[in-house]
Steps between C-alpha positions, in 0.01 A plus 500: 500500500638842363332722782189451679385888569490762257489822661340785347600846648245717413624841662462708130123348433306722590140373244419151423217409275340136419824430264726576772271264760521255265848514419584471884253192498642320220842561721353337773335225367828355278690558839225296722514249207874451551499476858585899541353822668455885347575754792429867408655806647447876523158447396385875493147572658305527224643199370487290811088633471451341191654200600272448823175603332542238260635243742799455288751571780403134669732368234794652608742594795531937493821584676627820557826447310682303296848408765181348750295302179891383410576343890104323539 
């Protein structure tokens, strides 16, 4: 096995439409296929809004940044 997180450090998204939710859940899916997690950080507010509304955050671990996603 290659790697089994992909972290995605979010700190210069500040809009994300369906094509970006979908992008992240394709990411998370093919990870969870291959035995593998997605963990997101510096998820701005209005991001992190989207992402609870439509439930999406259950799917991954949101970290605050990328040296802490990098030691779980």
């Amino acid at each position: 096995k290659v790697t089994d997180r992909l972290i995605v450090d979010m700190e210069e998204v500040q809009f994300c439409d369906s094509n970006g939710l979908g992008a992240l859940l394709m990411a998370e899916r093919e990870m969870r296929k291959h035995g593998g997690s997605v963990h997101l950080v510096n998820v701005h507010k209005k991001v992190m809004d989207l992402l609870q509304i439509t439930q999406v955050d259950r799917g991954f671990t949101i970290g605050d940044t990328v040296a802490n996603a990098a030691k779980k």
